[in-house]
C-alpha positions as CSV (number, residue, x, y, z in Angstrom):
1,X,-10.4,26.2,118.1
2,X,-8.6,29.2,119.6
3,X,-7.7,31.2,116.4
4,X,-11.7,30.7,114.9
5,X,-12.9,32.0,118.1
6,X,-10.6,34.6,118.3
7,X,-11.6,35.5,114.5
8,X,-15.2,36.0,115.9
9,X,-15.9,32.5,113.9
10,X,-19.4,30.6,114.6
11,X,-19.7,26.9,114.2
12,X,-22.7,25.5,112.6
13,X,-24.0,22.2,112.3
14,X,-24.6,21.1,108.3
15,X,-26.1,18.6,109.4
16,X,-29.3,19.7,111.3
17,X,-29.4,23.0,109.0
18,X,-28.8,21.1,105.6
19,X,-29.8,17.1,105.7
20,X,-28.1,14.9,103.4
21,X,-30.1,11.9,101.7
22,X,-29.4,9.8,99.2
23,X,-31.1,10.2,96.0
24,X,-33.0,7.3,94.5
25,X,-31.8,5.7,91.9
26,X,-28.0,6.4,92.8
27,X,-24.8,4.2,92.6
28,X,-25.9,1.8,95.2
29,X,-23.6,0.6,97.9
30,X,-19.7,1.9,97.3
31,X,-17.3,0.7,99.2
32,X,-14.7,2.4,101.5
33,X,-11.5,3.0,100.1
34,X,-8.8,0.0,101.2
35,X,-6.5,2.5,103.0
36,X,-5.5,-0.7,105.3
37,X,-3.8,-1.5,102.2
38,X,-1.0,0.8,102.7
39,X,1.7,1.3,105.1
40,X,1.3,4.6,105.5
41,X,-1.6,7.4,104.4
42,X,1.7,9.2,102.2
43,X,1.4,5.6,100.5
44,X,-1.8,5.4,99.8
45,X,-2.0,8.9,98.9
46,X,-1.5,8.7,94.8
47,X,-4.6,5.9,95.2
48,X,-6.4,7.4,96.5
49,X,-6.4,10.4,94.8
50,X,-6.9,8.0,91.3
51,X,-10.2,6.3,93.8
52,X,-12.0,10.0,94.6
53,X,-11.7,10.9,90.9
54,X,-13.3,7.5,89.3
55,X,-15.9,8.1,92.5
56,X,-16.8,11.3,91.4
57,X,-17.2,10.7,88.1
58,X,-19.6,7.7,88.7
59,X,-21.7,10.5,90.5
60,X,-21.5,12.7,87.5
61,X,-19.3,14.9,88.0
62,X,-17.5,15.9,84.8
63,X,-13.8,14.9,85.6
64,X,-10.2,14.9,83.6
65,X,-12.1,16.9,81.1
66,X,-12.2,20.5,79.7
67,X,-15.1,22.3,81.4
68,X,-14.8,19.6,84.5
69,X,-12.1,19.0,87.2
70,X,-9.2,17.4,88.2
71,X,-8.1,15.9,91.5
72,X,-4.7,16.5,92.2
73,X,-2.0,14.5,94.6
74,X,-0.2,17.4,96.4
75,X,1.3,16.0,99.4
76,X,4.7,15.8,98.2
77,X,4.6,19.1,96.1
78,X,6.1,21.3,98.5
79,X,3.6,24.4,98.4
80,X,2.3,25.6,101.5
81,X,-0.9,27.1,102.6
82,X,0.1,30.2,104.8
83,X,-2.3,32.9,106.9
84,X,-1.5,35.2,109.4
85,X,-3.4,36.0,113.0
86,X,-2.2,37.8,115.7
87,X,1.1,37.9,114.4
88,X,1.5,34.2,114.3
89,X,2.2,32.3,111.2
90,X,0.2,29.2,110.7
91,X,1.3,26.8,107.4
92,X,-0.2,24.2,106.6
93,X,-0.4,21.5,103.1
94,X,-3.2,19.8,101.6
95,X,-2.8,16.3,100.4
96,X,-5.0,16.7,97.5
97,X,-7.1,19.2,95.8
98,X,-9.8,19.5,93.4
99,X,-9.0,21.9,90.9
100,X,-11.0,23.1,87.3
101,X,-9.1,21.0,84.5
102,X,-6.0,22.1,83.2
103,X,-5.4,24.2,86.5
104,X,-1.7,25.3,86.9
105,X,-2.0,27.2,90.3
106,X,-3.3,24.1,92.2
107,X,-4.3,26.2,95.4
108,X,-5.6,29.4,93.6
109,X,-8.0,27.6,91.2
110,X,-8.7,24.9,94.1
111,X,-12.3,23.7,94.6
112,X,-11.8,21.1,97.1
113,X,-9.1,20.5,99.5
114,X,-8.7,17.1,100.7
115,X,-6.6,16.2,104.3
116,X,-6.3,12.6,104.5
117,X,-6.1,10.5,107.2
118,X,-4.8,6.7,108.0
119,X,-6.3,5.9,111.6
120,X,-5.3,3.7,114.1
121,X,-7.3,0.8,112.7
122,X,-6.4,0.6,109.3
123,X,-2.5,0.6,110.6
124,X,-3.1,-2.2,113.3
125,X,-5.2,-4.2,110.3
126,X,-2.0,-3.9,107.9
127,X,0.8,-4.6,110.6
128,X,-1.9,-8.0,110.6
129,X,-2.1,-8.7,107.6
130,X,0.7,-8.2,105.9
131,X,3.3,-8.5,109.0
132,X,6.7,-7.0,109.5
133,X,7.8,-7.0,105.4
134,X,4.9,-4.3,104.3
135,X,5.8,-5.3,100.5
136,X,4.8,-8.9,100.9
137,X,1.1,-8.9,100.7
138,X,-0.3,-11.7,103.0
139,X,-3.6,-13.6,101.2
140,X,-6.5,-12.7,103.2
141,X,-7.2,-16.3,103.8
142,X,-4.3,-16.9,106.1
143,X,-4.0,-16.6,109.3
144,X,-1.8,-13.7,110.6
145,X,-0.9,-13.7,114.0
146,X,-2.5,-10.2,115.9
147,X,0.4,-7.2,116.3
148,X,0.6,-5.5,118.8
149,X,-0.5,-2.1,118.3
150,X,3.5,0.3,118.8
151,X,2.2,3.2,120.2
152,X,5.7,4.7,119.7
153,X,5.1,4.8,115.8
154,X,1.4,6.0,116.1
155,X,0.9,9.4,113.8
156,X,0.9,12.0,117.3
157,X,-1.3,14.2,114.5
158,X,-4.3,12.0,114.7
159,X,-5.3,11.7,118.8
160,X,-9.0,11.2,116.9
161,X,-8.0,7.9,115.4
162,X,-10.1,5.0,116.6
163,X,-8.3,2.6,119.0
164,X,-6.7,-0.3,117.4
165,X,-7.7,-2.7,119.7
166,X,-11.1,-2.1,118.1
167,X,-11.7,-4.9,115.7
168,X,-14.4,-3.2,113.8
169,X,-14.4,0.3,112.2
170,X,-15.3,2.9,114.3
171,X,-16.2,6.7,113.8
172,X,-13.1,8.6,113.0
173,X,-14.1,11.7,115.3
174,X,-14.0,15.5,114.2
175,X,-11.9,16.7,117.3
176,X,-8.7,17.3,118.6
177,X,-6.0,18.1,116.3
178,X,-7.4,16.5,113.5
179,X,-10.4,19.4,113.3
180,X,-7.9,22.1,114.2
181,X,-5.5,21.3,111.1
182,X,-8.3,20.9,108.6
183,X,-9.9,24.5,110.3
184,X,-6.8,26.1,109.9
185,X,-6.4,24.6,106.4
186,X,-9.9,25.8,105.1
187,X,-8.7,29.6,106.5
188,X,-5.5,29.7,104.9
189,X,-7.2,28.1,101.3
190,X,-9.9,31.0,101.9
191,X,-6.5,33.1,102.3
192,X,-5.6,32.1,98.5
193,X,-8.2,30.8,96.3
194,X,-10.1,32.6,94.0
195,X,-13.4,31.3,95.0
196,X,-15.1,29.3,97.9
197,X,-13.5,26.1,98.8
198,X,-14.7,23.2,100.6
199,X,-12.2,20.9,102.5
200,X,-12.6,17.2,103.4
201,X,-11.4,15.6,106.4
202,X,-11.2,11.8,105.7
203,X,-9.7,8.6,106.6
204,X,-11.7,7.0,103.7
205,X,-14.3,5.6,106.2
206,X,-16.1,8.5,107.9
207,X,-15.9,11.9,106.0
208,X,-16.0,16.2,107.8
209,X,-16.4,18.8,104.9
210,X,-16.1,21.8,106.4
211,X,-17.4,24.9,104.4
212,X,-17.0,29.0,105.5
213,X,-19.5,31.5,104.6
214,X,-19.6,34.6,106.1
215,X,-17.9,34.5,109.7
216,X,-19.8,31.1,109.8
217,X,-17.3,27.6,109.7
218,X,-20.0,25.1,108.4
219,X,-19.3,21.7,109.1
220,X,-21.3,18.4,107.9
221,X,-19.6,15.7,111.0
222,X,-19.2,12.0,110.3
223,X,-20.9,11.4,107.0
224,X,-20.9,7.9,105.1
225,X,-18.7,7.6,102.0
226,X,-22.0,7.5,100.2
227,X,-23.2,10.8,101.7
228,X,-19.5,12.6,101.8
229,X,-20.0,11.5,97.9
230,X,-23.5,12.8,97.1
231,X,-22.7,16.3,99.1
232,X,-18.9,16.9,97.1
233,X,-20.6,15.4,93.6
234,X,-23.4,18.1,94.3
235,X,-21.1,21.0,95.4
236,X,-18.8,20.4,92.3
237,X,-21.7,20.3,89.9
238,X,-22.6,23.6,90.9
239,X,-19.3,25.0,91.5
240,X,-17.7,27.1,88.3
241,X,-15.2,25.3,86.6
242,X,-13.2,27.8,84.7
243,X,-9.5,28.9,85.2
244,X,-10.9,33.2,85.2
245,X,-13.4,33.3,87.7
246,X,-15.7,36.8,87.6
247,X,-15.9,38.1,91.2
248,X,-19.6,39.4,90.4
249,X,-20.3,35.4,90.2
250,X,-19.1,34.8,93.5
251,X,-22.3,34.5,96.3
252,X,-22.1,37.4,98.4
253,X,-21.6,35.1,101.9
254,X,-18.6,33.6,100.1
255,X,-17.8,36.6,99.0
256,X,-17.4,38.0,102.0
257,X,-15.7,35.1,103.8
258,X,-13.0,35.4,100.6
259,X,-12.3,39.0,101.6
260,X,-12.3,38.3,105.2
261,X,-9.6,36.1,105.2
262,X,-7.7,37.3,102.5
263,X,-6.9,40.4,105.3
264,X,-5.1,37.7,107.0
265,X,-2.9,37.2,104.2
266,X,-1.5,40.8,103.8
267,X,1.1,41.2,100.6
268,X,2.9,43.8,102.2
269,X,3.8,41.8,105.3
270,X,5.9,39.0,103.5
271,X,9.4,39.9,105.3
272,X,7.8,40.1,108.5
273,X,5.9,36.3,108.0
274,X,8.8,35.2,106.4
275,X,10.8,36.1,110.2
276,X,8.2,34.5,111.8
277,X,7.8,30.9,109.8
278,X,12.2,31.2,110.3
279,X,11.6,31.4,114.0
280,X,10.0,28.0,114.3
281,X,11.7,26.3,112.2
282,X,15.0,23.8,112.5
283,X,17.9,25.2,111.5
284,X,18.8,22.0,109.1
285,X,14.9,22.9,107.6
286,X,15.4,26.5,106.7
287,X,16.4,26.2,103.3
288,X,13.6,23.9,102.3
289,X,11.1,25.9,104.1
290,X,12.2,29.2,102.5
291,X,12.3,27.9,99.4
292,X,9.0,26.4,99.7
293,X,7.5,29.4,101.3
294,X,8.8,31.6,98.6
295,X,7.4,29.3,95.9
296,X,3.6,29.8,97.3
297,X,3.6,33.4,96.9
298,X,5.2,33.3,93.5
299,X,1.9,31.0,92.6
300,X,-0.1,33.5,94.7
301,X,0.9,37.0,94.4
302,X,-1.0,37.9,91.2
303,X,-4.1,37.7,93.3
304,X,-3.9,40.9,95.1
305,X,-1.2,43.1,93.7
306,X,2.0,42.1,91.3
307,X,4.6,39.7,93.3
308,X,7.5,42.7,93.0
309,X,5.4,45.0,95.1
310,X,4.6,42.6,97.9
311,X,7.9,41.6,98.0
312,X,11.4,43.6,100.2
313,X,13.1,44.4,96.9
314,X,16.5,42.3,97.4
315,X,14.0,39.2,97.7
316,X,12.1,40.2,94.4
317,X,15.5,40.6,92.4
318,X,16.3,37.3,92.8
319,X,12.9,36.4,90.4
320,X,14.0,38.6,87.8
């Protein structure tokens, strides 16, 4: 990852710093989330969303519940997470966060952002099962003829995905583009949130929660759903689940990663990212974009100073 190196970023292994067992006495086996189900991960998003909240409350967590948490669908929501290095703007969206019940500003009061993937497999064992007609479901019992795997339609997002021509599971990897977009993503939700997020990397088989603390990017690779489980359940039990966070509550190596990022985010330099996210992006897109960009730091901007001050004046007129 260029831009964490070039941020003086280290990389740590959760795994051989922090080891995750499963406690004794826990909710047995649970199984992986059907995304073969779906045609798409955008389909299967609202599912799974509604399957990582009933999870999580099985573990529990205290969940759709005042003094507990939500988790929220936002893939189709339109806010964007933004940062800023080396004059380059870098956007990105979550697909679903965890957020303190009754949370409003989904990215500000987010606990947990969530980037869900579909890999290879699970596409190659839907085109199987349920054929060419995705909304005719295909009993399991019958026999559908193999289809071969269109390399033409395969998300060019996800090299990481394991091959389809595999016919059982294997580890969805943290590499490649997947681990840049879900670092970038856990830098710009630093950029924004009030307090210290963790972001999941999942194709609801094998699980990455990455974690920042200090100029450290702490990373727990290729956990079980069990294990990916145990360590959110654990991290949201401890985690503060009110809307008005106190800053003096906030760990001092979270702290500091908070501040450390929010640099990258600077309020006065809107115009100027504003340029820069126009640059690269399709004419026919602009509007959207704009619109969309505008909207995250009208969620945002009481973080750091009022909106009017961040904003070029002609911009801020139009909120008035």
């Amino acid at each position: 990852m260029k831009v964490a190196n070039s941020l003086g970023l280290e990389w740590i292994d959760g795994n051989k710093l922090y080891h995750i067992e499963r406690p004794a006495g826990g909710c047995g086996v649970i199984p992986d989330f059907p995304m073969h189900d779906y045609l798409s991960e955008s389909d299967a998003t609202p599912k799974f969303v509604e399957h990582l909240q009933e999870r999580l409350a099985a573990e529990g967590v205290k969940m759709a519940a005042v003094g507990g948490f939500d988790v929220i669908d936002t893939h189709k929501d339109g806010q964007m997470l933004s940062i800023m290095v080396a004059n380059k703007c870098y956007i990105g969206y979550m697909d679903a966060v965890i957020v303190p019940y009754g949370s409003g500003s989904y990215y500000q009061h987010m606990r947990v952002g969530v980037e869900q993937k579909q890999s290879d497999f699970d596409k190659q064992q839907h085109k199987e099962e349920f054929g060419k007609n995705p909304s005719r479901k295909r009993s399991r019992s019958e026999n559908a003829a193999p289809v071969e795997q269109d390399a033409g339609n395969a998300d060019k997002n996800d090299p990481d995905m394991r091959p389809a021509s595999s016919s059982v599971p294997g580890p969805f990897s943290f590499s490649g583009r997947s681990k840049g977009q879900s670092t970038m993503e856990l830098l710009a939700a630093y950029s924004i949130a009030d307090q210290p997020v963790d972001v999941l990397l999942t194709d609801a088989h094998t699980h990455h929660i990455l974690r920042l603390r200090d100029k450290k990017i702490i990373y727990w690779a290729n956990l079980s759903t069990p294990e990916a489980l145990d360590h959110l359940a654990g991290y949201l039990k401890q985690a503060d689940a009110s809307l008005d966070i106190d800053p003096a509550s906030i760990p001092e190596d979270a702290k500091s990663a908070l501040d450390a990022m929010w640099a990258l985010r600077p309020q006065s330099a809107l115009a100027e990212q504003a340029e820069a996210l126009m640059s690269v992006t399709p004419l026919q897109d602009r509007l959207k974009v704009a619109l969309q960009f505008m909207q995250t730091w009208t969620a945002s901007g009481a973080l750091h100073e009022p909106l009017e001050r961040a904003m070029p004046p002609e911009i801020a007129a139009m909120y008035e």
